[in-house]
C-alpha positions in Angstrom: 123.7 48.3 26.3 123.9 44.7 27.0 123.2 43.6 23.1 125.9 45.8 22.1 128.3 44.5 24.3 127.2 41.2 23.4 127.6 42.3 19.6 131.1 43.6 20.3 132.6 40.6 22.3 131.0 38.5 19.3 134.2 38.1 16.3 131.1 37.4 13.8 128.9 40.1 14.6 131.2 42.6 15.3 132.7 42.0 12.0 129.2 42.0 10.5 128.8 45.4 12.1 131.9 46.9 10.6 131.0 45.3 7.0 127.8 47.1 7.7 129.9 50.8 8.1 132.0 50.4 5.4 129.0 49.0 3.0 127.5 52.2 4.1 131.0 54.8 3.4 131.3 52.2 -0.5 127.5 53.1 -1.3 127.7 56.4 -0.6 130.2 56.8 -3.4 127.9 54.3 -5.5 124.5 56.4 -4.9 126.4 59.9 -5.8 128.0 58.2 -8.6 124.0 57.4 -10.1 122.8 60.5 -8.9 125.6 62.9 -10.9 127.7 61.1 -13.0 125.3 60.6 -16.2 123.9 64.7 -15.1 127.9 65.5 -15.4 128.8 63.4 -18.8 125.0 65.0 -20.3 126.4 68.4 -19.6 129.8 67.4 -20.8 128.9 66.1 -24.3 127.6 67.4 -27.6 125.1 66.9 -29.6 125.0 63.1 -29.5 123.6 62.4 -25.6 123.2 58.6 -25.8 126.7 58.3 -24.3 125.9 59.7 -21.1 125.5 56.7 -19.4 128.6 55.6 -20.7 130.4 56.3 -17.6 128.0 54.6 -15.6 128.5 51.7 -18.4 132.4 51.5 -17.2 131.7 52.0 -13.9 129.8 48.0 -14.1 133.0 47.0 -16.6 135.6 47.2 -14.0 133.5 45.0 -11.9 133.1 42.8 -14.4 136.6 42.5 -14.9 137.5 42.6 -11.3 135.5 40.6 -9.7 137.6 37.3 -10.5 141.0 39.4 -9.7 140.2 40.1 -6.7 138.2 37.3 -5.2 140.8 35.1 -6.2 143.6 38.0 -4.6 141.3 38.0 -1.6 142.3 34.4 -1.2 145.5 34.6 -0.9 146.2 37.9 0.9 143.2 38.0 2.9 139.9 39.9 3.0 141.3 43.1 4.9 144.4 43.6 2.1 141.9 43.0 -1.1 139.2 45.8 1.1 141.9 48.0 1.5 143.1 47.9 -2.2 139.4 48.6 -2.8 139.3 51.8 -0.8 142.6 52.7 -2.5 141.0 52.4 -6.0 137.8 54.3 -4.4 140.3 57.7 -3.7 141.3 57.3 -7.1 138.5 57.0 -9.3 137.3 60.8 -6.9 140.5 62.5 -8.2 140.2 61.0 -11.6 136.5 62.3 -11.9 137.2 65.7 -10.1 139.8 66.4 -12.9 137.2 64.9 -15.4 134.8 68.0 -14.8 137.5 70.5 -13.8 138.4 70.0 -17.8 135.5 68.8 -19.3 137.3 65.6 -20.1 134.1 63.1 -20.9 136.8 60.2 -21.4 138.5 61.0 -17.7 134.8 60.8 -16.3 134.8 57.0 -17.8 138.5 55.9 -16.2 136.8 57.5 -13.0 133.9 55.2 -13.6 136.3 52.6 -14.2 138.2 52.9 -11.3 134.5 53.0 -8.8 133.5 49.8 -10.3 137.0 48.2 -9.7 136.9 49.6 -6.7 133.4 48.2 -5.8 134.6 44.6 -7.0 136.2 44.2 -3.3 133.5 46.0 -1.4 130.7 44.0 -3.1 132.6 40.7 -1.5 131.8 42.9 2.0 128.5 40.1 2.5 130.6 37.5 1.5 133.1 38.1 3.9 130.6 38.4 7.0 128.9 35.0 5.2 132.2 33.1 5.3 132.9 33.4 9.5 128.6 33.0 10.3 127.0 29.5 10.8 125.1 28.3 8.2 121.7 29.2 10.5 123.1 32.6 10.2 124.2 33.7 6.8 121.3 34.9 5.4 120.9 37.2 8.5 124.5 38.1 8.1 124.3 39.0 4.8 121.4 40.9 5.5 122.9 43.3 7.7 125.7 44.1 6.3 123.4 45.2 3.3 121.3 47.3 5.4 124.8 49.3 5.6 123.2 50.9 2.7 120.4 52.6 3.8 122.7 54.9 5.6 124.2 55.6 2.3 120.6 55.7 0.8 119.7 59.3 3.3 123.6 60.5 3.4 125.0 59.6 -0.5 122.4 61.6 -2.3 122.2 64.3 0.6 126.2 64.7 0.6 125.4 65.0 -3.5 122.9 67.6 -3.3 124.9 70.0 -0.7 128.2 69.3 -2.5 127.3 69.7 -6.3 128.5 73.9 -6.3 131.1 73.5 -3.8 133.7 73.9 -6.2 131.3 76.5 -8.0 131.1 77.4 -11.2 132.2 74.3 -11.7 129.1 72.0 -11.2 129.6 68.6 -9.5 133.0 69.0 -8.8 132.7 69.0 -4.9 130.8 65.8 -5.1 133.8 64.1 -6.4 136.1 65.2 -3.9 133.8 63.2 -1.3 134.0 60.3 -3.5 137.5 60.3 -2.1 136.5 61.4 1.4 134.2 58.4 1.7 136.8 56.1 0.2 139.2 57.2 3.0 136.7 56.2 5.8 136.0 52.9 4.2 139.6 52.0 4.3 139.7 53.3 7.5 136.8 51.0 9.2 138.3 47.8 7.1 141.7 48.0 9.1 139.6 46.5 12.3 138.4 43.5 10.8 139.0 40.0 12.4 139.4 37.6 10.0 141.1 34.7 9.8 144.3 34.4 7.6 143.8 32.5 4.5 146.7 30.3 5.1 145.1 29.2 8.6 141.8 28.5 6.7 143.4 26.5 3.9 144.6 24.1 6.8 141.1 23.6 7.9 139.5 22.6 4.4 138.9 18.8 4.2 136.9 18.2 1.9 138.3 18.4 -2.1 136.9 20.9 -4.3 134.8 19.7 -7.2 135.2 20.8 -10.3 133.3 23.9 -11.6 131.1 22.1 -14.1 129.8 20.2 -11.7 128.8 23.0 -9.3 127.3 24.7 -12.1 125.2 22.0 -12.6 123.5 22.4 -9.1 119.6 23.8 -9.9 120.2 25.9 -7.1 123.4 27.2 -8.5 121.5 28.1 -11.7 118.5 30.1 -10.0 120.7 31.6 -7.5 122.8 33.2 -10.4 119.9 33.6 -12.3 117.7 35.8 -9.3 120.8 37.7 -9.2 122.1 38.4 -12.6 117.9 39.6 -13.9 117.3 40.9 -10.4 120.9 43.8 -10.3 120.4 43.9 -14.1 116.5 45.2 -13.8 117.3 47.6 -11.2 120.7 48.7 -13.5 118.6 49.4 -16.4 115.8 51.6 -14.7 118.0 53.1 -12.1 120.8 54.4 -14.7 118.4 55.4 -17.2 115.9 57.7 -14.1 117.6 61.0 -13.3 118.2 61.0 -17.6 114.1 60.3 -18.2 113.4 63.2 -15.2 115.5 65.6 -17.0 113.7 64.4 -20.1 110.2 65.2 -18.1 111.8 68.7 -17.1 112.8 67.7 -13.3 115.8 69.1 -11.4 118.6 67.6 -10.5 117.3 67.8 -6.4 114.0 66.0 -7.9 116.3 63.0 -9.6 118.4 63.3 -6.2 115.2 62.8 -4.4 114.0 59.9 -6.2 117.9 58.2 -6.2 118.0 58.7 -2.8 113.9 57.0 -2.1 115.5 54.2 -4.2 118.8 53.7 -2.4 116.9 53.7 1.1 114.2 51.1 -0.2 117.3 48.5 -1.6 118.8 48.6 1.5 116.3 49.3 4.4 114.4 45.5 3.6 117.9 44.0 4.5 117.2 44.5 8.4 114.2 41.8 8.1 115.0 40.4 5.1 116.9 37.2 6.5 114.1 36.8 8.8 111.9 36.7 6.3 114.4 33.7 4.7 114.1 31.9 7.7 110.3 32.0 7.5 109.6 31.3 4.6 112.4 30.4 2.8 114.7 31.8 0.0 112.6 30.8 -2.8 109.6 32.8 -1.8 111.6 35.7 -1.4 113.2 35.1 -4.0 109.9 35.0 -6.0 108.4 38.0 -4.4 111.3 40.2 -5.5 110.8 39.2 -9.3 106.6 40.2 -8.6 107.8 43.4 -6.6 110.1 44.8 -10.2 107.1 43.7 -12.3 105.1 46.0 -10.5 108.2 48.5 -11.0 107.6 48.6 -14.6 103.5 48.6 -14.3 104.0 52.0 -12.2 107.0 53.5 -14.8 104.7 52.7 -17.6 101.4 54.4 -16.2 102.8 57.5 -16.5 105.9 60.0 -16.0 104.5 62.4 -12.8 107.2 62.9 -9.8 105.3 60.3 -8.3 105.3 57.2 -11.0 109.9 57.7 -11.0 109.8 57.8 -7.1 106.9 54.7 -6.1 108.7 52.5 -9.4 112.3 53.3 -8.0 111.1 52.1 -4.4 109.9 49.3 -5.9 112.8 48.1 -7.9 115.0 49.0 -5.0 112.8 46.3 -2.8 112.6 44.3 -5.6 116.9 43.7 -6.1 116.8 43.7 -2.5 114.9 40.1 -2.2 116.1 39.0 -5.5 119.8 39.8 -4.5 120.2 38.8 -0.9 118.1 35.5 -1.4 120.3 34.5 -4.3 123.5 35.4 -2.5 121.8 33.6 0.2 120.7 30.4 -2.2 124.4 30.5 -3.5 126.2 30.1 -0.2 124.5 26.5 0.2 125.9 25.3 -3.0 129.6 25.4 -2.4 132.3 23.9 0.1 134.7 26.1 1.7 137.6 25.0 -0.9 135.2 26.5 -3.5 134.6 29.3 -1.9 136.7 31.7 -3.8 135.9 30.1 -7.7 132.3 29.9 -6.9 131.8 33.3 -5.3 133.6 34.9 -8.1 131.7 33.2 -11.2 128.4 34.5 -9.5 129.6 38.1 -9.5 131.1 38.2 -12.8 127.6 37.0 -14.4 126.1 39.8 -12.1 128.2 42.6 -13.4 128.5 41.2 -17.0 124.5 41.8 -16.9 124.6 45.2 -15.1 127.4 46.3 -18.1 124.6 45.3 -20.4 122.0 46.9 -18.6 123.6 50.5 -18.0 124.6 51.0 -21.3 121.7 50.1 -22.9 120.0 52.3 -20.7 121.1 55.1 -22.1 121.1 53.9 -25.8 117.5 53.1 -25.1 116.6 56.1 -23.2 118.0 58.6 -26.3 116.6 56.4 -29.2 113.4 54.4 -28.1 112.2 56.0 -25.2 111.7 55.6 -21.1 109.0 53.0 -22.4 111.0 50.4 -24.0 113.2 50.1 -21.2 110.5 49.2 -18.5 108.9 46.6 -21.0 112.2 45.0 -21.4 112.1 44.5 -17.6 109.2 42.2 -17.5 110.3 39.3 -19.4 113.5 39.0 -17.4 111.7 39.2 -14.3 108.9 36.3 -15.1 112.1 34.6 -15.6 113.5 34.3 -12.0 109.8 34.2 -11.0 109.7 31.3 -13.2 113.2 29.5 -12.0 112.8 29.9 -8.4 108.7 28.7 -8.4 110.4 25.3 -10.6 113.2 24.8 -8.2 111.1 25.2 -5.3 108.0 22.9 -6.6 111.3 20.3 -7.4 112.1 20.5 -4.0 108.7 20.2 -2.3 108.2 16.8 -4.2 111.6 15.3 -3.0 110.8 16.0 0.6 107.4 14.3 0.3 108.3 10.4 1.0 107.0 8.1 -1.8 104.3 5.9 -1.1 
């Protein structure tokens, strides 16, 4: 009782624990939109199924495209207006998609898409916003927990999925688009009690100048935080969009791909409660590092065969595997800016994120109808001996500069 008093009478961590319930109400529409979207646009099309995942594909293009918008709106109106624009576009991409399968409209199930990933271009800025108010000794924890928001959407997302996919029977994941909208709602609701300062008030705190990008970008940290990110959300893209396809593929259910969806979602989030412990300890480069080993392993377990248990133990792995690779190069990327960069920086790291993830879905499925499950898992190990690679480099570079010459 006493910690959660101290928690509440704390501006930072009570914002953290908000950001935390509103992660959780944006990724449950995220973790139903993997579980039944690419199931919905499969039963939806013809002959050709490679475009199932297109949906899924436009769901990571308005992120893309958003991302800059509205980090660079956020800085002007304020977190708590760009959230609550979010939430609106959340409720919209639901009724969008409900009509989508009410008509068997495959191109309305990709403006729903659409409107989730704009949508999620706000929300994803949730760990950024808790990073901004927390002390540098803090951040990574700060980030952290807001993350581990999502393993509450990891049990309930898939759950609300599986219990809501007849509700409008016979018309088969309709119900699970109306609580796309019903989630949306909530998250709007818990971002109106946010404390965070006005961006006016902050802009007359910044003393120091802002550099210019290039030189930012220069920064090797910079460079491996993006890098960690981009391979690490693109790995997990690629596998994750292309599962509940392959299990249907393998003759699974849709509560078997649920199941696994859900094991994933649980295992990218649950880490988070220890994972900026495990920063502190040992530093973002090793954890960093150990993600990238932790999705090579994903693909060794994918590859050694296609039983129930090789989709759920790979999809727990990936899902720890973006974890550390994600939160350590959000992490890594908060120490390379000033607060006047705050805003251009932030955004160029989540554009190069979701340009990758836009790659990586719809390839997924192109991949998944023409070459096979295989070809998709070994076209996750080269990217990930590449942030192994980066983040081993930056960290030997740094372990000779803090040894004094002789």
């Amino acid at each position: 009782m006493r910690t959660l008093t101290v928690w509440l009478n704390d501006p930072v961590r009570r914002n953290v624990g908000v950001l935390a319930l509103a992660q959780a109400c944006f990724m449950c529409v995220q973790t139903m939109g993997i579980a039944t979207t690419p199931l919905a646009a499969h039963a939806i099309l013809g002959v050709d199924k490679s475009l199932a995942t297109l949906p899924i594909v436009m769901v990571h293009a308005g992120l893309m495209l958003t991302t800059i918008p509205a980090s660079l709106l956020m800085a002007r109106l304020g977190r708590k207006t760009g959230f609550t624009i979010g939430g609106v576009l959340g409720v919209a991409a639901g009724i969008i998609s409900l009509i989508g399968v009410y008509e068997q409209a495959f191109w309305m199930l990709c403006v729903g898409g659409l409107l989730q990933g704009m949508s999620g271009a706000f929300a994803w800025y949730f760990r950024f916003a808790a990073a901004d108010m927390a002390k540098p000794e803090f951040r990574g924890t700060a980030i952290s927990l807001v993350m581990a928001g999502g393993v509450l959407a990891g049990i309930i997302g898939p759950q609300t999925a599986k219990y809501a996919v007849d509700w409008l029977s016979p018309i088969l994941f309709a119900g699970v688009y109306v609580m796309f909208a019903v989630y949306s709602l909530m998250m709007i609701g818990l971002v109106q009690v946010l404390r965070i300062p006005d961006p006016k008030a902050e802009a007359q705190e910044m003393t120091e100048p802002a550099r210019p990008f290039r030189e930012i970008a220069r920064q090797p940290a910079y460079v491996v935080a993006v890098t960690s990110s981009m391979f690490g959300y693109g790995v997990m893209t690629l596998v994750m969009s292309a599962t509940p396809l392959a299990m249907l593929g393998c003759g699974f259910g849709f509560g078997d791909s649920a199941t696994v969806i859900q094991a994933h979602v649980v295992a990218m989030f649950l880490p988070a409660f220890f994972t900026g412990a495990l920063i502190k300890r040992f530093g973002v480069l090793q954890v960093i590092a150990t993600g990238a080993a932790v999705q090579l392993l994903c693909a060794i377990v994918n590859l050694s065969g296609i039983g129930f248990a090789n989709f759920l133990i790979a999809n727990i792995l990936v899902g720890i595997g973006w974890n550390f690779t994600f939160i350590g190069g959000t992490t890594l990327l908060t120490s390379t800016y000033r607060t006047s960069e705050r805003a251009k920086v932030q955004a160029s790291h989540d554009f190069l994120v979701y340009a990758t993830t836009a790659l990586a879905a719809g390839l997924s499925g192109i991949l998944q109808a023409n070459v096979g499950w295989a070809v998709i898992n070994i076209a996750a190990i080269p990217l990930m001996m590449i942030v192994f690679a980066a983040a081993a480099t930056l960290s030997a570079a740094q372990s000779r500069k803090a040894v004094p010459a002789e």
